[in-house]
C-alpha positions as CSV (number, residue, x, y, z in Angstrom):
1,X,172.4,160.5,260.5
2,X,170.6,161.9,256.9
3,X,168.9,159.6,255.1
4,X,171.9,159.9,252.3
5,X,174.7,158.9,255.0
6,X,172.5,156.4,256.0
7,X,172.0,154.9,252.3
8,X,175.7,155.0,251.8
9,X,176.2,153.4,254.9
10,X,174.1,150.4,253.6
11,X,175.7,150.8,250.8
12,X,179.1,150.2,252.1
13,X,178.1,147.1,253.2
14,X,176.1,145.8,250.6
15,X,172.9,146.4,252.6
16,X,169.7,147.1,252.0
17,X,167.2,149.2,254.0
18,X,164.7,146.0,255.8
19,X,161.4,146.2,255.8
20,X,161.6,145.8,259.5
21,X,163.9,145.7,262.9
22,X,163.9,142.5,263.5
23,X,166.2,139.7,264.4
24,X,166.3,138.2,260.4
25,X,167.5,141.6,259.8
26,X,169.8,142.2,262.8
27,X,171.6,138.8,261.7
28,X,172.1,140.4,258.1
29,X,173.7,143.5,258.8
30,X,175.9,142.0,261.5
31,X,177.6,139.2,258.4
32,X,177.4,142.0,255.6
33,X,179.4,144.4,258.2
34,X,182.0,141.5,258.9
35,X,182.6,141.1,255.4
36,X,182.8,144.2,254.0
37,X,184.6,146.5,256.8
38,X,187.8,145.3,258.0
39,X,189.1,144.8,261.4
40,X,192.5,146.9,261.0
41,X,194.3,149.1,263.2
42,X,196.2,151.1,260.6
43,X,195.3,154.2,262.0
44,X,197.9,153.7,264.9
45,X,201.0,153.8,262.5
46,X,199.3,155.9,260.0
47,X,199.7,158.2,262.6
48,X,195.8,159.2,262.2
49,X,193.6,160.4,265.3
50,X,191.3,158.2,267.0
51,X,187.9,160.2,267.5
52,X,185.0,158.4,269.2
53,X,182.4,160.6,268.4
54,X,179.6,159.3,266.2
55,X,180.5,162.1,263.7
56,X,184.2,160.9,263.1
57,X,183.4,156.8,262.8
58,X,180.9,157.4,260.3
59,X,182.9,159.7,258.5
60,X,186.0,157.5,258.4
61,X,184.0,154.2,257.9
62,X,181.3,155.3,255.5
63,X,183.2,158.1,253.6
64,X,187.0,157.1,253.7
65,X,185.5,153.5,253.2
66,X,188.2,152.5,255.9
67,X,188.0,149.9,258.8
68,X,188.6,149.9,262.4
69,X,189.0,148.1,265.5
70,X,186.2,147.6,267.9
71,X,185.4,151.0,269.3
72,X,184.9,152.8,265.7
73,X,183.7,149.9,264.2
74,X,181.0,148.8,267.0
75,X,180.4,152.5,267.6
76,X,179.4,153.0,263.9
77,X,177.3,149.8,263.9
78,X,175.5,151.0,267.0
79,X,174.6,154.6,265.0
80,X,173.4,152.1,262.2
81,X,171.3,150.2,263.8
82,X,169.4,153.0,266.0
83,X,169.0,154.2,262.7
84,X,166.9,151.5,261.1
85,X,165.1,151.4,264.1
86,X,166.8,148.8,266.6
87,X,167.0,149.7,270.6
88,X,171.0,149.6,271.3
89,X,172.7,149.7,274.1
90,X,176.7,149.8,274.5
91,X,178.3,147.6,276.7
92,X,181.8,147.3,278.3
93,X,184.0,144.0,278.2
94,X,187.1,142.6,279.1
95,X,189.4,140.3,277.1
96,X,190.8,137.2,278.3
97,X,194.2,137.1,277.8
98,X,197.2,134.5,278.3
99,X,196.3,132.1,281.8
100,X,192.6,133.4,281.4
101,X,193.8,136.9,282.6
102,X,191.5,139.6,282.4
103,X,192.2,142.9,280.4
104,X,191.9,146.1,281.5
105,X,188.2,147.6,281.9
106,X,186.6,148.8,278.8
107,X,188.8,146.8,277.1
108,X,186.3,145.9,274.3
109,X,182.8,147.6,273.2
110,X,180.1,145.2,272.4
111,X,176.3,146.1,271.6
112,X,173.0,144.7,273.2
113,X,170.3,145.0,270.9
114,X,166.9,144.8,270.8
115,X,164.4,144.0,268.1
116,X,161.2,145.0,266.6
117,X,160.0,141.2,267.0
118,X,160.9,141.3,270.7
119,X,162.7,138.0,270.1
120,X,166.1,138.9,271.7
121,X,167.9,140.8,273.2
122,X,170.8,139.9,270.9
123,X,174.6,140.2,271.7
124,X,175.8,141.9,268.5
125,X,179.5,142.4,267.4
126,X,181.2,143.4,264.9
127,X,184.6,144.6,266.0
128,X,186.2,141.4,268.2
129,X,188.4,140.0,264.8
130,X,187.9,136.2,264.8
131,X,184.4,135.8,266.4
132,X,180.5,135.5,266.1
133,X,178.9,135.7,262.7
134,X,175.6,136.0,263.5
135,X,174.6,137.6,267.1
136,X,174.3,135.3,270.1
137,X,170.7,135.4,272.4
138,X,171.6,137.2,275.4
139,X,169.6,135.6,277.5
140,X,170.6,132.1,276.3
141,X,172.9,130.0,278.5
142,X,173.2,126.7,276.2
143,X,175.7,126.9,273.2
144,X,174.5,128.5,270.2
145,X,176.0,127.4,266.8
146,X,177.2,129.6,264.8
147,X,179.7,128.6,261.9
148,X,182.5,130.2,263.6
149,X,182.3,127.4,266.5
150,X,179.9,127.0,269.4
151,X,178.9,129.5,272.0
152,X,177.9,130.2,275.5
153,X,177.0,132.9,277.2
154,X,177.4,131.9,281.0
155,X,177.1,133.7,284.6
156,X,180.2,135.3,285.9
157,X,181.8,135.4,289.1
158,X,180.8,139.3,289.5
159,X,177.6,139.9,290.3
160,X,175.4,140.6,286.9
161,X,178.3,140.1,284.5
162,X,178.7,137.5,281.7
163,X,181.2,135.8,280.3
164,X,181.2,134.7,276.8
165,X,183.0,131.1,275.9
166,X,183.5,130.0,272.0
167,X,183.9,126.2,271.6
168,X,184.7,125.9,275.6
169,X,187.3,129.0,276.1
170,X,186.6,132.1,277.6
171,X,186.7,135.4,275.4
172,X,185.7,138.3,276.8
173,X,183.4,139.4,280.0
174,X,180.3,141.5,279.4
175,X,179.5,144.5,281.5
176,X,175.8,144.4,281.3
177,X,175.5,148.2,282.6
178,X,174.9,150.5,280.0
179,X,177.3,153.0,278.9
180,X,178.3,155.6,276.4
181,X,180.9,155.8,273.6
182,X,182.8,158.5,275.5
183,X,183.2,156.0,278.7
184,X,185.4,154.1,276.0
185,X,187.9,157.1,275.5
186,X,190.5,155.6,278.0
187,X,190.9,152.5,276.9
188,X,191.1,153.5,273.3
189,X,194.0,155.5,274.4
190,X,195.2,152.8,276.6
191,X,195.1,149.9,273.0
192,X,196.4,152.8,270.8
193,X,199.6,153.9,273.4
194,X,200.7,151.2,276.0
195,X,203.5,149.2,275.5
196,X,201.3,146.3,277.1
197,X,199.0,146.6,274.0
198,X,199.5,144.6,271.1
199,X,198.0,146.9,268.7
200,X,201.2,149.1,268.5
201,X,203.4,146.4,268.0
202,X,201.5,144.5,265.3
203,X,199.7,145.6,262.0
204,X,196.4,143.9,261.5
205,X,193.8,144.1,258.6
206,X,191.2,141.3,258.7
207,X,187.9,140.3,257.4
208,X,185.7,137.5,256.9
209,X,184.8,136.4,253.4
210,X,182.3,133.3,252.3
211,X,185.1,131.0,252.2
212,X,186.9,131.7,255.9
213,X,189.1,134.7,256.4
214,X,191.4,137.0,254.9
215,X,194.5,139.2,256.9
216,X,197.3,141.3,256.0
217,X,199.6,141.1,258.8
218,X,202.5,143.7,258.3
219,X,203.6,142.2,255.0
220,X,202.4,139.3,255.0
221,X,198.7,137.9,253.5
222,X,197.0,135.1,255.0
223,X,193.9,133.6,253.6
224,X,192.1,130.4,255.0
225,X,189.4,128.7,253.4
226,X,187.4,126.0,254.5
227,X,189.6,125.6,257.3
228,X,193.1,125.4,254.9
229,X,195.2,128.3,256.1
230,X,197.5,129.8,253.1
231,X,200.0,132.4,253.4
232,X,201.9,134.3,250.9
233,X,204.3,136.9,252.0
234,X,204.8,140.4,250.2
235,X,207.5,141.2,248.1
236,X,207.8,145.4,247.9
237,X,205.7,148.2,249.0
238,X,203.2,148.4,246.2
239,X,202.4,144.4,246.7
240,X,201.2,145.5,249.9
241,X,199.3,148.6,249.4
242,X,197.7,146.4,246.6
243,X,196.9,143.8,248.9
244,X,194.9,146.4,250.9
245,X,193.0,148.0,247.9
246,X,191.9,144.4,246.2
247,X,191.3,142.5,249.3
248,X,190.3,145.1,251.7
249,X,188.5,148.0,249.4
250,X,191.4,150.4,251.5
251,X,192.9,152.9,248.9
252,X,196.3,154.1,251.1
253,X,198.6,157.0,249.8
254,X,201.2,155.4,252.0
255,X,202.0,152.3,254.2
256,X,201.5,152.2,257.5
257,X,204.9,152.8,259.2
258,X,206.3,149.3,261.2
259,X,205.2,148.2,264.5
260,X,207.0,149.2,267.6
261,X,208.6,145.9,269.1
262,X,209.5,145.7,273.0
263,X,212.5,145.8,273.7
């Protein structure tokens, strides 16, 4: 990455370039990110390629000033932080579903990362919806507030694996080994095309803001703030390509088309 894709990267999220690597600056980026790029998978039923090459995310998050879900959007965060000098490392998870079932491998992309102050290494994340603000300590097995709830990071059954709980319930287990972004491919292909996936039967555009959260789900806008949940559904087309411009910074030329419902 140049130093002027860089810039506008920080740009994008209302950063700044820091001083220094460290975890005061990790914890920065990571809440600037969530509130700035959207968690959306528009790109589905836009029709739009997936490409998880470093190249393509930046290029899509940076210059198309879009979102993603968490390959693109933990992929580009990764290319960020190497660039302001952090040690990353991308890791594989697995979601818990319904009954505490486990998803398919490489079912999420998370990012260990190390600091300049050699006080982690840090779980960062940027691309699970609904989660962490700040990153969790790695190596910490007690809860750790955050303001989204309280979290543990806990030994799993598999040997070397981790699972991570918020506020008591499982949500994902963490590969520790380290991988690349093309070891994701599949299972971007799996979220994007399997009837088994809820991504192609759902519309999702998310992000956190200073009051709570704001989503456009298909047609419908749901903002909660300080834990009151509102919802106000969308009357024509424009309303909702609107919604995405002013609450989402997402400039469309057309709507996504509807989610795919099973039969």
């Amino acid at each position: 990455m140049d130093a002027n894709l860089l810039d506008a990267y920080l740009r994008r999220i209302g950063a700044t370039r820091p001083e220094r690597a460290d975890a005061t600056a990790l914890r920065d980026l990571q809440l600037r990110h969530l509130r700035t790029v959207p968690f959306e998978n528009l790109s589905i039923h836009l029709g739009e390629d997936i490409v998880l090459e470093e190249k393509a995310l930046l290029a899509k998050i940076v210059d198309a000033r879009r979102g993603g879900f968490c390959y693109e959007l933990n992929g580009a965060f990764a290319v960020l932080l190497r660039e302001l000098g952090f040690t990353v490392t991308l890791l594989q998870a697995r979601g818990f579903g319904d009954e505490g079932r486990l998803g398919i491998p490489y079912d999420h992309l998370a990012l260990r990362v190390e600091t300049a102050d050699s006080s982690g290494p840090w779980l960062a994340d940027v691309g699970f919806g609904d989660h962490t603000q700040h990153p969790l300590a790695l190596d910490e097995r007690g809860d750790q507030r955050d303001p989204a709830g309280a979290f543990r990071i806990a030994e799993a059954t598999e040997y070397g694996d981790l699972d991570v709980y918020r506020d008591g319930k499982p949500q994902f287990r963490l590969d520790t080994r380290p991988r690349v972004l093309a070891d994701f491919e599949a299972g971007s292909w799996w979220h994007r095309t399997s009837p088994a996936s809820h991504f192609p039967r759902s519309l999702v555009c998310s992000r956190l803001t200073t009051q709570g959260r704001i989503t456009l789900s298909d047609r419908k806008l749901v903002t909660t703030e300080h834990g009151q949940r509102h919802e106000q559904p969308l009357a024509d087309d424009a309303a909702v390509l609107a919604a995405y411009r002013d609450h989402f910074g997402l400039v469309l030329d057309r709507l996504p088309s509807a989610p795919s419902r099973p039969s």
